[in-house]
N, C-alpha and C positions, 0 to 999 in steps of 0.2 A: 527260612530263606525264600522258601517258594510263595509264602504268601506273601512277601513284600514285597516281590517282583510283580504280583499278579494285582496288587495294589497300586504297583506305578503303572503299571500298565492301562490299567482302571483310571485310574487320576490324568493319564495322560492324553487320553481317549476321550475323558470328558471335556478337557480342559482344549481342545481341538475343535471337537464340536463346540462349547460356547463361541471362542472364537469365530467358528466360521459362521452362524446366528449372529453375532451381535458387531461384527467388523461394519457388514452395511452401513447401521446404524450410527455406529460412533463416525464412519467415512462420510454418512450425508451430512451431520451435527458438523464436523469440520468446515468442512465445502461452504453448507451455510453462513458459517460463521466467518469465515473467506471473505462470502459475498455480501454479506453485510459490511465486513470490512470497505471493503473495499468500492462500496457503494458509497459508505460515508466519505472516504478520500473524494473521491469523484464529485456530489456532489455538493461537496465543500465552498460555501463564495468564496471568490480571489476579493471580495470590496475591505478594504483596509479604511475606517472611521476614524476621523482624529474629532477631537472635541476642542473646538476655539472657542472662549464665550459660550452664549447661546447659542450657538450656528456649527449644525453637523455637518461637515463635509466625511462624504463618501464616494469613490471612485474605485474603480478599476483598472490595475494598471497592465497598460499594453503594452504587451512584449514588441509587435510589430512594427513600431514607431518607428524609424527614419532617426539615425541623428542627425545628420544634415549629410553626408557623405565622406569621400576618403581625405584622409592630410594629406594634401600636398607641401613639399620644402619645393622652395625655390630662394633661388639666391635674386639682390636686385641688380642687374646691370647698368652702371651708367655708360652713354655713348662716349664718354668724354676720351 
């Protein structure tokens, strides 16, 4: 019984220390992998290509456009 305690003990101590050696490592591999991620999102085109015929159009579509502004209702009065 005593050696098996002294065996976890052993195994437990070790298995702490790897951890605390190899966390850095596996923490930056993530991060990077994040920023790669996340570097691809970013610099992703927005140009969206349609294929007519011969002729490629390619655009970018802007969010900031103007529909033309708000609806008004109004009713028509006649004078009569």
């Amino acid at each position: 019984m005593l050696k098996f305690l002294l065996y976890l003990f052993i195994f437990y101590y070790c298995i702490k220390l790897l951890i605390r050696f190899l966390a850095p490592f596996l923490f930056k591999s993530m991060v990077s992998k994040l920023q790669k991620n996340m570097n691809k999102k970013h610099n992703k085109t927005e140009f969206k290509k349609h294929n007519e015929g011969d002729t490629e159009v390619s655009y970018k579509k802007d969010k900031n456009i103007d529909p033309g502004g708000e609806y008004v209702d109004f009713e028509d009065l006649n004078d009569e």
